[in-house]
N, C-alpha and C positions, 0 to 999 in steps of 0.2 A: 556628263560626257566631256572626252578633251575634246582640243584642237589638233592637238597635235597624234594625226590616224591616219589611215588612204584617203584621198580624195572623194570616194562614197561615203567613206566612214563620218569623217570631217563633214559632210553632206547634213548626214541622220542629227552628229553632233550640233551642230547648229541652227536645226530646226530646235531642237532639245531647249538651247539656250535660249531662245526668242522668246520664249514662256516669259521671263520677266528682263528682257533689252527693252531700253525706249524709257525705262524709267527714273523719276528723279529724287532729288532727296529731300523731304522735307521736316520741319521738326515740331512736333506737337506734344505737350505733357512731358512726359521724363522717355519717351518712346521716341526712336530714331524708325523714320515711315520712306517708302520707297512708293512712289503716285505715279501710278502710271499715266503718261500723257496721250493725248492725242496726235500726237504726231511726235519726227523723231527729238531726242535733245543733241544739243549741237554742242552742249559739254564734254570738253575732256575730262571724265573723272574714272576712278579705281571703281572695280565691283563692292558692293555694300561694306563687308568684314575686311578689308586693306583699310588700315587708316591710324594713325599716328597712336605711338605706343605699342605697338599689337608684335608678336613673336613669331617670327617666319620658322621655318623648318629647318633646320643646320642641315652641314654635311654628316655623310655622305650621299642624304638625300640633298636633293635642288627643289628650290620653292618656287611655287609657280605665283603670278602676277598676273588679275586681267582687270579689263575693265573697258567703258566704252569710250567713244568717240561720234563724232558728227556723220552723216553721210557724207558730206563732200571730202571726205576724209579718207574714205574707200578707197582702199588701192595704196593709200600712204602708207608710209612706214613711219612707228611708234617706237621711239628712242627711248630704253628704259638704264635709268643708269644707277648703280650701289655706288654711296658714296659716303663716306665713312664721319662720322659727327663728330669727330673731334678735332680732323686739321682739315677738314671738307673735301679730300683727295681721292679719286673717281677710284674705286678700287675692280667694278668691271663696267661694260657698256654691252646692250642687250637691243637688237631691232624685231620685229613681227611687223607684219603686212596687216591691215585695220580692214580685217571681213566686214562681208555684209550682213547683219541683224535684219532677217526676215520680217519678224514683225513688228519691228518701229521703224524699218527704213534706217536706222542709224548705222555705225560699226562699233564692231565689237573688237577686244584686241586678246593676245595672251604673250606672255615670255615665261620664259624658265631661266631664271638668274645663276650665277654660278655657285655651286655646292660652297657653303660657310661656314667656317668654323665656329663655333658658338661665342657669346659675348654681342657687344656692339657698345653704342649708339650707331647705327646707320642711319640716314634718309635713303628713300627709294622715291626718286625724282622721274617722273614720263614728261615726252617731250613730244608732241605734233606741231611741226612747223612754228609759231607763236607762242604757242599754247604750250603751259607746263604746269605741272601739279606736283606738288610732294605729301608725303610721306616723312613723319619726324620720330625719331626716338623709336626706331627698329630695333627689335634686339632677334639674334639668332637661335632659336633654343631648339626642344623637342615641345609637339603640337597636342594637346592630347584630348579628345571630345569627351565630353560626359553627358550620357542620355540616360532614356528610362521614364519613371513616371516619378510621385509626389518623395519616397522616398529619397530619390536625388534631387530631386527640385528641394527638399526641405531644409530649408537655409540656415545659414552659420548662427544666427544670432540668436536660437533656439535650441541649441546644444547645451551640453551640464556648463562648460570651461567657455564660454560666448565673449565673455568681458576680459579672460585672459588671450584669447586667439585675435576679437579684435583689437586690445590694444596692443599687439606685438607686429599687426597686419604692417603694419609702415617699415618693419626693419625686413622687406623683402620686396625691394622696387622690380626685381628682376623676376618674377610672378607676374604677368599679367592676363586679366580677364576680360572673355567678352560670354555676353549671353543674347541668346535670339529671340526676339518676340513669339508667343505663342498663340502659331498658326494654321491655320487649317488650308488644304486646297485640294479640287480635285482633279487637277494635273498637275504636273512636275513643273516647279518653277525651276529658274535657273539661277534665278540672287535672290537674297533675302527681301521679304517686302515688306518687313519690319523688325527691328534691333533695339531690346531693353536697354543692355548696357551696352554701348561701344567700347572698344579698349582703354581700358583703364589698367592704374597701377591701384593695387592692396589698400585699400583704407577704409573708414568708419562708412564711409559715402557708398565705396563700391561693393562692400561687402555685407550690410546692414540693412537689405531692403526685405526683410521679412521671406516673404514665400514666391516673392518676383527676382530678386539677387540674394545673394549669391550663395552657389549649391554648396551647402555644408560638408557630403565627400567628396566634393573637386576641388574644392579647397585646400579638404587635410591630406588627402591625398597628392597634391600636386606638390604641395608644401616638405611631404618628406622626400619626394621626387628631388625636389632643388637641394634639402640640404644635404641628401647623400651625392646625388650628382657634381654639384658646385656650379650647374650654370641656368642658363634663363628656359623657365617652362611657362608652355603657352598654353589658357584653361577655355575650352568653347565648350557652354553649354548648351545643351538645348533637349529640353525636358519638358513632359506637362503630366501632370500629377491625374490618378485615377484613366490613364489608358493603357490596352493593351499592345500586346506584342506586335498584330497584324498593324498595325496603324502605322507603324514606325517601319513595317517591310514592304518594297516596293512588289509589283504586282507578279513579277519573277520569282520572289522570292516566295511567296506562297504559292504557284503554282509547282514550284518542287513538292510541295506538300502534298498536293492534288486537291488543293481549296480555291474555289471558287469565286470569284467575289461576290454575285449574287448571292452564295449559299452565308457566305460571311456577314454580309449585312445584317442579314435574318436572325443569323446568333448574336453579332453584337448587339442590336438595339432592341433586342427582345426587353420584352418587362422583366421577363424572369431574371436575365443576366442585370437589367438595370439594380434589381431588388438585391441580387447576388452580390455587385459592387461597392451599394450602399450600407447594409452588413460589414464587408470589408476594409473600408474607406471613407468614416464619416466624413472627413473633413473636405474630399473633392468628389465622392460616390462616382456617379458615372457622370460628371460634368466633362472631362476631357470627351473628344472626342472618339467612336469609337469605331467611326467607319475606317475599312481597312485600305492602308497607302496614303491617306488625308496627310500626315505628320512627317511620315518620308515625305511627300511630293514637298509639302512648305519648308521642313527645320532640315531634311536630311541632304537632301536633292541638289537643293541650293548652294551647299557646302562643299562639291564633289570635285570641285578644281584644285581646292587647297591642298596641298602636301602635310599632310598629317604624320604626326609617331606613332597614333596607338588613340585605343577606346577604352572609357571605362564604362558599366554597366549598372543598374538600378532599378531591378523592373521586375514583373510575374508577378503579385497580387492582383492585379485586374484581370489576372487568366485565371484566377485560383476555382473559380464557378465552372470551368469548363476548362481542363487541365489535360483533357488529354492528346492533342498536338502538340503539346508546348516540346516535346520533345524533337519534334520536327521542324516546325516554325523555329525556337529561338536558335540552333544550328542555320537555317538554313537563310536567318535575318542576318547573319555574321559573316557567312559567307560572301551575299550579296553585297553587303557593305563594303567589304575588302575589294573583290571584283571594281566595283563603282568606281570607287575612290582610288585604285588602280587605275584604270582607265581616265578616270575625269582626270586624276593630278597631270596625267602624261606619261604615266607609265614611274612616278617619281612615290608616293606611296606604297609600301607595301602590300605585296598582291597578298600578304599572311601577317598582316599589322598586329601586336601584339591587341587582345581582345579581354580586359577584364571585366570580371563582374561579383556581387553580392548575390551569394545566397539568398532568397529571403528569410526575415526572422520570422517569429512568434504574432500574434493578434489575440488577447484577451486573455483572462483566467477560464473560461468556459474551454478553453483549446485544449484542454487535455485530456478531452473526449472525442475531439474531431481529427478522423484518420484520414479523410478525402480531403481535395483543396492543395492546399498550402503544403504539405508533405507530397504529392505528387507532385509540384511543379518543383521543389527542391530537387530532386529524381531527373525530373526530365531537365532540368538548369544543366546538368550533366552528361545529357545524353543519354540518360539510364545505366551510364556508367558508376557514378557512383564520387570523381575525382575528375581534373583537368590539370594539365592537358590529358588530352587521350585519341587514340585515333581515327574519332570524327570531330574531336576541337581540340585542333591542334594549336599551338604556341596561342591558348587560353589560361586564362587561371581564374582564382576566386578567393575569394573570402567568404565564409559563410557567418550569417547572422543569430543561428536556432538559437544561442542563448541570449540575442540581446534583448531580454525581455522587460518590458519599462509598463505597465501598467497605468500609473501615475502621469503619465504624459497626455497635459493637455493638448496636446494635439491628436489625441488617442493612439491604442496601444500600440497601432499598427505604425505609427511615427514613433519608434525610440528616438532618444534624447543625445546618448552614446555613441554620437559619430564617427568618434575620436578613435576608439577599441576599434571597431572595424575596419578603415580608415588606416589604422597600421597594419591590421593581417591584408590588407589589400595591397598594402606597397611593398611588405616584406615578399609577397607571391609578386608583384610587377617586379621588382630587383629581382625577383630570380628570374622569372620566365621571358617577361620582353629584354632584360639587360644583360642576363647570364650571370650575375651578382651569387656570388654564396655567400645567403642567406642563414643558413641553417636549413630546419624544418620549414618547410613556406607553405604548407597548409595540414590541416586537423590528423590525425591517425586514420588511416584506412587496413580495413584485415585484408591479409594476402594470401592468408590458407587458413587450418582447420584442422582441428583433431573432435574427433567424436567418441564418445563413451556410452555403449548400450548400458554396461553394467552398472556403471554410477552414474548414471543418465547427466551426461556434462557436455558441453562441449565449450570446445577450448580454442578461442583467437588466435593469431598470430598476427602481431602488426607490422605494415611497410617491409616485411622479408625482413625483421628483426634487427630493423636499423637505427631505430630512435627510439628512446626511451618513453614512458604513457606514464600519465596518473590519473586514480580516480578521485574524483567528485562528488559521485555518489552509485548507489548500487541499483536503480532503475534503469529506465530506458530501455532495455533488452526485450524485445518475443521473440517465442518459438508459434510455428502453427503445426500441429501435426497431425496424423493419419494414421487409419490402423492397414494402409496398404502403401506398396513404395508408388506409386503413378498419379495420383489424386493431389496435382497441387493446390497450393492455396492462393484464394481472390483474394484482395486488400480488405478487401471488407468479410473476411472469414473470420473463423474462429482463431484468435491466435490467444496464448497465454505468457503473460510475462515471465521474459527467465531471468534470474536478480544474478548478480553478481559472485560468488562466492568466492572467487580469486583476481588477484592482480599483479604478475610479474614484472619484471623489466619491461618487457616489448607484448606481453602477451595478458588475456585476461579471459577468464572460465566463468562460464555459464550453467547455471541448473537449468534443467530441461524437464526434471521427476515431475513437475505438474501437469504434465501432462499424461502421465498413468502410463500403464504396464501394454506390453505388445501395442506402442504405437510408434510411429520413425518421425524423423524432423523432416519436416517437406517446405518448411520456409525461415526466416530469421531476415528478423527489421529491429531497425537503431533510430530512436528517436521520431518514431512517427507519428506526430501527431504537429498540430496545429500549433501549438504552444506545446514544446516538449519539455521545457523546465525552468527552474528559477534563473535570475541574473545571474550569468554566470556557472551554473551547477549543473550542467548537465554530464555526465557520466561519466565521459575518457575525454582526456586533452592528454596533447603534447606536452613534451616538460620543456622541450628548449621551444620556445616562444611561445608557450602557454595557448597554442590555437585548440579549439574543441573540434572534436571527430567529427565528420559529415553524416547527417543521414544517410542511409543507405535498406534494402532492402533483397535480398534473394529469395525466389522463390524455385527450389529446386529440390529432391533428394541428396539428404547431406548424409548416404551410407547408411550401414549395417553397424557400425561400430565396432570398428578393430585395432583403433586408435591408428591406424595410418595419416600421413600428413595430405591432406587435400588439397590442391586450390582454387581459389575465389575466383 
């Protein structure tokens, strides 16, 4: 929640905050820890994530600053001043009144600096009467979180290219990372109350810590961010490997769904789902946690004052056991994010922050028998649209992963290796959607209408309204399900029969439908639905300008009579 609202509002906000005001910093192991005290602290310090090296928010957003102060402090005004590191010349000056922190007795403070062009060194120096604190080696950039579960948590140094990414990590100072300890709580804190990494610059140290630092696609990710942008990008993660969707949405955010939390506990922590998880997920099974809001309240909650650019996304395997809200929940986890993070920043956040994510890929060779799971939540990732943006996820995009399939991965299958491959269809879609960058093609081929043929039992794609060019791959991945009446559509789990390829145009690609015999109509058609749809790389239609592969997708409708009219999707 912000500070800066009505007088009630500021009210509610500040009960909010007191979740974790009153506490101090201590340092234990390679984990930066926040102990709460017994009574108030009488230091001036920045809230947890402020603190030297770290990348504020450019313009034409304004970054927000807080942090605490002493009780006898109440009422004073907190001198925050931008000051530039290179000839140390005040470049603005910024005051706030030092609230009262309800529950440690202390105060609390906030300012909104003025909108900055990107670049720096700056210090960001506060001042209470004696008392001053800085802030060194500021830099101005775009902010960008990365969450999710072990997929984004699975770190750089376990990638195919690990030994060339880290030793190039140092010629990009202007990258810098922080990552949150992974925490649980069940209320909403208000600052972190523990920090893996604090900010740091790129190197062997900050980016080499296994499956604790640092997240292998916020990294490559952020990485082409900078080199196409040319300025300083700022990477917060905060991830924990084998949880689901609800964990990470506050208790709003699942009531759009009309879920429960009672009813939720039940399904996460069942045996069944635990057993479902560990199936999916040797290497973390259902160790995260999987009560829902726990993850927002500790890693997400915490976070909500910062001025941020934009999210990236890494997650839906822990839902794949029970897939069928995900269509609701992960819309409706994104929304709430944006709303928060709106409000906490002070209105400085996008109330419609760019929001990307990964499809999820493939898990095991046995997956290409399994139609439930993993192909449903691919589906719902999109709102059952099928592509993003769209208009229940808007200024969203994606990458999707169906062919990153790595078998061989010690870390199993469900961890691919190939961070790198996706990692660029991710940025190629962020440069288009959060930047308005033309890209080209920024994500896989989707059909936009239809021709049908009773007599040669065909039916015939048309891609993207015939605007980009398609290759094939390979001539699987296609069903039809059909009926010998037009009304009776088909369940996921019906009869459906593969229709193989027989053509491939420019923009367009035909389907045989004959196996399915004489006086019966198409009453569905699905692309790549399975678990594990195909080999590395091989699955059936990609783009030809930037080589991305078609999205799963699925209709289940009457597709005509067959009079070869054009239809659309």
């Amino acid at each position: 929640m912000s500070l800066y609202m009505s007088p009630l509002l500021r009210t509610v906000a500040l009960i909010f905050f007191t979740f974790a005001c009153g506490l101090r910093l201590v340092c234990g192991d390679d984990t930066l820890r926040f102990k709460p005290k017994g009574e108030h602290d009488s230091t001036l310090r920045f809230a947890s994530y402020y603190a030297d090296h770290m990348v504020l928010q450019k313009a034409p957003q304004r970054a927000t600053v807080w942090g605490y102060a002493s009780a006898d402090d109440i009422g004073s005004y907190v001198t925050v001043q931008l000051i530039s590191g290179r000839d140390l010349t005040v470049v603005s000056t910024h005051q706030a009144t030092i609230k009262a922190d309800i529950q440690s007795g202390g105060g609390v403070w906030v300012v909104k600096l003025t909108a900055t062009p990107p670049g720096g060194p700056y210090v960001v120096k506060a001042t209470v009467e004696a008392q001053s604190i800085e802030m060194k080696d500021v830099l101005f950039g775009d902010v960008w979180l990365c969450g999710g579960q072990s997929n984004m948590q699975f770190g750089l140094e376990y990638i195919f290219n690990a030994s060339e990414e880290l030793a190039s990590a140092k010629n990009y100072p202007h990258i810098r990372l922080f990552d949150t300890k992974m925490i649980a709580s069940p209320v909403p804190l208000a600052d972190l109350q523990a920090i893996t990494l604090q900010w740091s610059l790129p190197s062997n140290a900050s980016l080499a810590g296994g499956w604790t630092y640092f997240s292998a696609m916020c990294w490559l990710y952020g990485k082409q961010l900078h080199e196409t942008l040319g300025y300083p990008i700022g990477l917060v993660e905060s991830c924990w490997g084998g949880t689901p969707v609800e964990a990470w949405s506050s208790p709003d955010a699942l009531r759009q769904c009309g879920l429960k939390q009672s009813d939720l506990e039940k399904q996460l922590t069942s045996e069944s789902n635990k057993r479902e998880l560990m199936k999916m997920d040797p290497v973390f099974g259902y160790m995260g946690p999987q009560q829902s809001s726990q993850l927002w309240n500790a890693m997400i909650h915490p976070l909500l004052n910062m001025t941020i650019y934009g999210a990236i996304w890494y997650q839906g395997e822990a839902n794949g056991g029970r897939p069928d809200t995900y269509n609701c929940t992960f819309p409706s986890m994104i929304d709430d994010w944006r709303k928060n993070f709106y409000f906490g920043s002070g209105f400085e956040t996008s109330s419609l922050f760019p929001f990307g994510f990964v499809q999820i890929g493939p898990n095991g060779p046995d997956g290409s028998k399994i139609i439930r799971g993993f192909p449903d939540i691919r589906w719902h990732q999109t709102a059952d649209v099928g592509y993003v943006p769209n208009p229940r996820m808007k200024n969203v995009f994606m990458a999707t992963a169906v062919d990153d399939t790595d078998f061989s991965s010690p870390h199993g299958p469900i961890h691919p290796r190939d961070k790198t491959t996706i990692s660029k269809r991710l940025a190629v879609a962020g440069l288009t959607v959060a930047y308005g960058m033309d890209r080209g093609q920024f994500q896989g081929p989707f059909p936009s209408s239809y021709e049908i043929s009773r007599t040669q039992a065909t039916l015939t794609l048309m891609y993207d309204f015939n605007r980009f060019k398609i290759q094939q791959r390979s001539s699987s991945g296609f069903e039809v399900c059909c009926s010998r009446d037009t009304v009776t559509l088909c369940p996921v789990d019906g009869n459906w029969t593969a229709a193989p390829v027989v053509n491939v145009g420019v923009t367009t690609v035909q389907l045989s439908w004959r196996a399915c015999g004489a006086d019966t109509y198409v009453m569905g058609l699905r692309y790549e639905w399975r678990l594990t749809p195909c080999a590395y790389k091989k699955c059936a239609i990609y783009s030809v300008e930037n080589e991305l592969p078609a999205p799963p997708f699925i209709f289940q409708r009457f597709f005509g009579l067959g009079d070869n009219a054009t239809n659309n999707l």
